[in-house]
Phi, psi and omega in degrees: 000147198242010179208332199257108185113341173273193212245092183252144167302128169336157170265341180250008184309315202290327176283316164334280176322310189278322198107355186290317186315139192260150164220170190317290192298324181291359172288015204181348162303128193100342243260102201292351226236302199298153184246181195236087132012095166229181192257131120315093172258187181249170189261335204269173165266297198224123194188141174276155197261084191283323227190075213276148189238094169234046170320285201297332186277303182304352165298334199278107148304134152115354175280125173271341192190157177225122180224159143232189196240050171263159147116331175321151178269180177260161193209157158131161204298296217241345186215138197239104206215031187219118160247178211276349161224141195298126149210149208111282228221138138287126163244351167229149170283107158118014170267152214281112183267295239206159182213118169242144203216107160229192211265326177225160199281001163291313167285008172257307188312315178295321179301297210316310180267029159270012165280116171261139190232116152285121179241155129225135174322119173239188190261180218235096185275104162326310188211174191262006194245349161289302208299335177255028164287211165246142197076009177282155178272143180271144174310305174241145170288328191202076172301318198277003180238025166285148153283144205202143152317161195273334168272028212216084173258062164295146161320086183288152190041075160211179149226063161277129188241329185219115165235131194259130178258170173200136196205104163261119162036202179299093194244003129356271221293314182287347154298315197285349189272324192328079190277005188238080198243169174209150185205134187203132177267155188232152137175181202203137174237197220274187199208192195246156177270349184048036149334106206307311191271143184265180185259175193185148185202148170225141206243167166197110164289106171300157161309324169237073182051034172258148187274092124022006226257133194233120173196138178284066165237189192259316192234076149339295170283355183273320200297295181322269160312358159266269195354296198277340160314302175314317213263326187071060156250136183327158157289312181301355184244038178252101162265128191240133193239133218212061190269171251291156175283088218245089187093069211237331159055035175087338185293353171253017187282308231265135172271114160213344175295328170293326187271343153269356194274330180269287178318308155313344193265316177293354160267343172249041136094042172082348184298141173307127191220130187256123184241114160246131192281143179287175182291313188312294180339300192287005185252316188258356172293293170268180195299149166231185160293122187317172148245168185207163167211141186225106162264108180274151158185122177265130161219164193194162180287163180298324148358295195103012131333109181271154206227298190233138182228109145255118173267142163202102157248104200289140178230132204280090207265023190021204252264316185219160181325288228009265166255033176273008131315301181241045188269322191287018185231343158304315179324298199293343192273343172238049213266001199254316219088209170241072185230148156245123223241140189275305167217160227230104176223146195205115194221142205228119182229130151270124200232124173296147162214180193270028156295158149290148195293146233258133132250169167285166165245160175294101196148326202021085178092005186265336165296337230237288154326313174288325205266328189255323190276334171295329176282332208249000161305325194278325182267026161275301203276359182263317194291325167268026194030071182224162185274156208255344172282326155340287193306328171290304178314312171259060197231294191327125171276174198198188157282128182109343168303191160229155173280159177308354192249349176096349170316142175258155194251153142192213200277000176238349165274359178233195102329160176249110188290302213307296177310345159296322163272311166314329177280344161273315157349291163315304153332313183319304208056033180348311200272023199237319186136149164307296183270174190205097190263148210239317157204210203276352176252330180272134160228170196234113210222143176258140163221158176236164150183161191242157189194157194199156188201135137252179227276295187081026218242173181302182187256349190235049205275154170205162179229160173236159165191146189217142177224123158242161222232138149269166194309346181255019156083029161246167196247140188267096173254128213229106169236158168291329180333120171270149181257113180264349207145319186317283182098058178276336166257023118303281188295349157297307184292346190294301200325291167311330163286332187282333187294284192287045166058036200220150150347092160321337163279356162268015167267139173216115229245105152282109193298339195271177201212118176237135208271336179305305187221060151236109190289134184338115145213127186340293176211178188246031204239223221303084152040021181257026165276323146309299175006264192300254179336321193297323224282290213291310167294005148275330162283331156335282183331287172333314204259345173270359187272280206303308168327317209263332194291321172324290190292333183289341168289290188315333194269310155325343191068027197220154180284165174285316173295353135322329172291160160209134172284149190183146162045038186069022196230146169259097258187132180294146194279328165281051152169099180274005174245037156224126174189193187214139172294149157311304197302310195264044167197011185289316189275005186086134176276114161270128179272153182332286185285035161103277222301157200205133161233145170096235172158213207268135107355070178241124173270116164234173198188166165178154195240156153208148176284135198265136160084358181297176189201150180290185202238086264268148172260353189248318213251327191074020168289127188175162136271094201307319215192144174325319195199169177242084172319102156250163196193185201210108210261160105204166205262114163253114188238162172267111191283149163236123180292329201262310168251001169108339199301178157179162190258133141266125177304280194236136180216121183274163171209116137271087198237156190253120163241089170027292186212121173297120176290319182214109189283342202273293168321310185273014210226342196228003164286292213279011184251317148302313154315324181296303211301293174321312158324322200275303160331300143322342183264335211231043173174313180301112138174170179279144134281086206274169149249213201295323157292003182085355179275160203251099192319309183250075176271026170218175175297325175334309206242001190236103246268007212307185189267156181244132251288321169299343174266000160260201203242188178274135180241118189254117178232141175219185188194111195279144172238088161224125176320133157260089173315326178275006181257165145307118221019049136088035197245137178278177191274177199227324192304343194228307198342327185281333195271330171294344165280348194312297184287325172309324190270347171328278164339325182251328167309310200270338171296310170292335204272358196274307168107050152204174203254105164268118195217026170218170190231155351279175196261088187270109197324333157301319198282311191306330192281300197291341143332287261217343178239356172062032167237000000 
């Protein structure tokens, strides 16, 4: 292949880099005619609203609106149990009490603070392991009379919202084969995604009534359709336009900017009103990285068979649902890791608390479930004193095995786990030793893990792709994907150049997604974009074959099967230099004396997802998702014994992505992904007190990593083909990040030489661990 496996430059690299790319907010910067949007949160987690007072604030010239929220609908994805502006009650710290519209945002910012809030302080559900006692106080009073999916069962009167079950085979039977069992609790609470562009969305209701939205989201087509449900607006006459993204890691999957950006624009009369979050805002306001508590139990043979996983995972899905149903249920459909285990009981819950509220993160919810069954792998492999990439290795799920979900595998729905850990092993040098004494305070300690993600995404997820040709015969390629970062639609064009045989640079790729004349594709989220869009845009291609082949016949006089396409050209295949350019038939072909056949050239295609199945409510019995992406980690770090610090050296990735597409893109996915991984593992995360506020809501006090502090990244790649995919490729985008903290996590548990089993891993946790306090 001449395109498909090379290293091709981005198609917006170039605007990026000069600063020419435009994003939401900068479409509208100067711009005198928008008006500005600000926020009123609240300082409490959780308080009742005696009184919100905004005399003093309509005093500020230039404030156009004041709103709060009654009257408002409830919003949210799969349970719709969040309005959009808080009333009654604050159930998070940093939610939205008031929303003010004014002419410029300094003077909105000056009304908000003249708004006065009356509270009174209720009490504070903390964790999702307070929030499921007995006697904790709810988060919602009456969770079962929100509208919800019809596959969405909460618990009444808790704050449960959701339990996902997975019921495997026996677990009698599987204590009973055991001769080694082990049980340990895991956890972490939620953190932020730190997305450089923060979000920001503009809305403008027209005169005849079409809804307008320019919004940095991931999900376009999502925007589009909750608007009109929530508003009870036509859907076609909602356009939502979304150009490029800068960064969104699933936190921008969630519609929430929008829905003040439309409401506020319906409070000044249809006018363009621009709502952009300030940074505190995009960290604690809006959706965040889930939180968790995991209770494990393992049993196994002396051998090192695993035999039995009893689970229970509470997920922290803070004040409202939106997507932490399914964020637990993605957990629960992969809850084992990539082992086969016969049998299997798991119970996977989404829980309220007085937190901000759960989106996905990148992986979604599989970094997070890994980080508690890898760990509790490493303290399996210390009781059997066995080496732990062992333990994994003859572990490993394959073909013919079943999935927790009961799926049967085979070489092309899964990956090859066992080649992934042996080529990282090998990289590693594993077998050289875990530990190292590097002097008397520094030692040098190896941790592994192993991951695996299926998709978990609806069974009727769909994609689009339309391809048109210009007048020099190069091509337009038009997908719903948003480019978050990825360069995915770099790789729709490797994809498309490799098919017709053509330049890549005779491509040309629209980056913005305008949902009015950009064809659907579901989200921009769990690594299904090349998937999905590549799917649709090959029967594009294919239906742009047969067109061009068509009129080139009639004109040449030749059967169609006689043609072959190349370099832009259409041509016989026993004499290729009798032919016709792209140019000259994309547009309809003329013959000499005038007569003209065939016409313009539009190439189309669409995906839908194939063979998925709903998900059994007792057993979790199902087929979640097309394929399984698996890889094999591992963490080399330097420990200092005397005070707790540390370095990460080396951090390995090996993963089987069916076929690489772009090695440079995809090498440079899984090195941004680790670099995140390693962050959430050793440093990210909120800080609550005891009322639930969130202590560090800015970068100042709120830790990511910083560019000198990372290590060297070895990245390999294993290839074994996903037949239903394109040229054979798995998903690549969240893959690298998931196994990090586990192997942090199992790395610094040998060199502190106690069981860390909680995140982040901060020379403090590691010294009161280890001092037992």
């Amino acid at each position: 292949m001449k395109t498909i496996g090379k290293s091709v430059i981005r198609k917006e690299a170039e605007d990026k880099v000069t600063g020419k790319a435009k994003y939401t907010d900068d479409k509208y910067a100067g711009d005198l005619k928008v008006l500005h949007g600000r926020l009123l949160t609240s300082p409490y987690a959780h308080a009742r609203i005696k009184s919100v007072n905004t005399e003093e604030a309509w005093k500020v010239r230039g404030v156009r609106a004041i709103i709060t929220g009654e009257g408002l609908p409830l919003t949210g994805e799969e349970i719709r149990d969040r309005p959009p502006i808080a009333v009654d009650k604050v159930r998070y710290h940093g939610e939205v009490v008031a929303l003010v519209v004014a002419d410029d945002p300094v003077i909105a910012k000056r009304a908000v603070s003249y708004i006065n809030v009356e509270y009174d302080l209720l009490p504070v559900v903390n964790s999702p392991t307070e929030a499921v006692q007995e006697g904790a106080p709810l988060v919602h009073e009456n969770v079962e009379e929100y509208d919800r999916d019809e596959d969405i069962h909460p618990i009444p009167r808790s704050n449960i919202s959701n339990q996902m079950k997975i019921r495997k085979g026996n677990m009698e039977q599987g204590w009973s084969l055991s001769e080694v069992t082990i049980e340990s609790n895991f956890s972490f609470s939620p953190s932020d995604h730190t997305a450089m562009e923060t979000r920001c969305a503009v809305c403008e209701i027209k005169a005849d009534g079409y809804v307008h939205i320019e919004t940095s989201s991931q999900a376009p087509f999502m925007v589009k359709k909750l608007i009109s449900a929530y508003f009870d607006i036509e859907v076609g006459k909602i356009v939502v336009d979304t150009p490029l993204v800068g960064g969104g890691y699933g936190g921008k999957a969630s519609v929430f900017q929008e829905i003040l950006a439309y409401i506020a624009s319906k409070a000044v009369g249809g006018r363009a009103v621009k709502v952009l979050h300030s940074r505190e805002e995009d960290m604690i306001t809006t959706p965040c990285h889930v939180g968790l508590d995991a209770q494990i139990k393992l049993g196994a043979t002396r051998n090192g068979k695993l035999k039995a996983a009893r689970i229970q995972y509470l997920f922290d899905g803070g004040a409202y649902s939106d997507k932490a149903v399914h964020l637990s249920r993605a957990g629960g459909v992969d809850c084992t890791g990539p082992y086969e285990i016969e049998h299997i009981w798991c119970d996977s819950y989404a829980v309220y608390t007085n937190h901000p509220f759960a989106s996905p993160y990148r992986g979604f919810s599989h970094s997070e479930v890994l980080f508690a069954f890898e760990r509790a792998m490493d303290i399996l492999a210390q009781e059997l004193n066995m080496d732990p990439l062992h333990l994994r290795r003859i572990n490993a799920i394959g073909p013919g095995d079943l999935t927790p979900t009961q799926v049967r595998l085979n070489r092309s729905n899964v990956g090859n786990v066992v080649e992934c850990i042996d080529r990282v092993k090998e990289l590693s040098k594993w077998d050289e030793g875990k530990i190292e004494e590097i002097n008397e305070r520094i030692i040098r300690v190896k941790g592994a893990a192993c991951l695996w993600k299926n998709s978990t995404i609806p069974p009727d997820s769909v994609s689009g792709a339309i391809l048109t040709f210009n007048e020099d015969g190069s091509i337009n390629l038009i997908s719903g994907v948003v480019e978050i970062g990825t360069g995915t639609k770099t790789v729709l064009a490797q994809m498309l150049a490799e098919r017709l045989k053509m330049d890549i640079d005779q491509i040309h790729v629209r980056m913005k997604v305008d949902t009015q004349t950009t064809p659907e594709h579901w989200k921009t989220v769990a690594s299904r974009g090349t998937f999905m869009a590549g799917r649709a845009l090959l029967e594009a291609a294919n239906d742009v074959i047969c067109q061009l082949k068509e009129i080139t016949a009639t004109v040449l006089r030749s059967r169609v099967d006689d043609l072959d396409i190349g370099d832009q050209r259409v041509f016989l295949k026993e004499d290729p230099s009798i032919g016709l350019h792209f140019k000259e038939i994309a547009h309809g072909y003329t013959y000499p004396n005038g007569n003209s056949i065939g016409g313009q050239i539009i190439g189309r295609g669409n995906y839908i997802l194939q063979r998925m199945t709903y998900l059994d409510q007792e057993t979790g019995r199902g087929n979640p998702g097309p394929e399984w992406s698996v890889g094999a980690q591992v963490v080399e770090v330097e420990f200092d014994r005397r005070d707790y610090t540390y370095r990460v050296v080396k951090l390995y990735t090996v993963l089987d992505v069916g076929k690489v597409l772009n090695f440079m893109a995809a090498r440079g996915q899984v090195t941004g992904a680790a670099s995140m991984g390693l962050a959430f593992a050793s440093r990210e995360t909120f800080l609550f007190d005891d009322l639930g506020r969130v202590l560090n809501p800015q970068l100042r006090t709120y830790r990511p990593i910083h560019y000198k502090e990372h290590p060297e990244y070895i990245v390999e790649f294993v290839e074994t083909p996903h037949i239903d995919a394109p040229f054979g490729a798995r998903g690549v985008g969240e893959q690298g990040l998931l196994g990090i903290p586990a192997a942090l996590g199992n790395g610094l548990s040998t060199a502190a030489n106690v069981s860390l089993n909680q995140l982040p891993l901060i020379p403090e946790l590691i010294w009161r661990t280890k001092e037992g306090k």
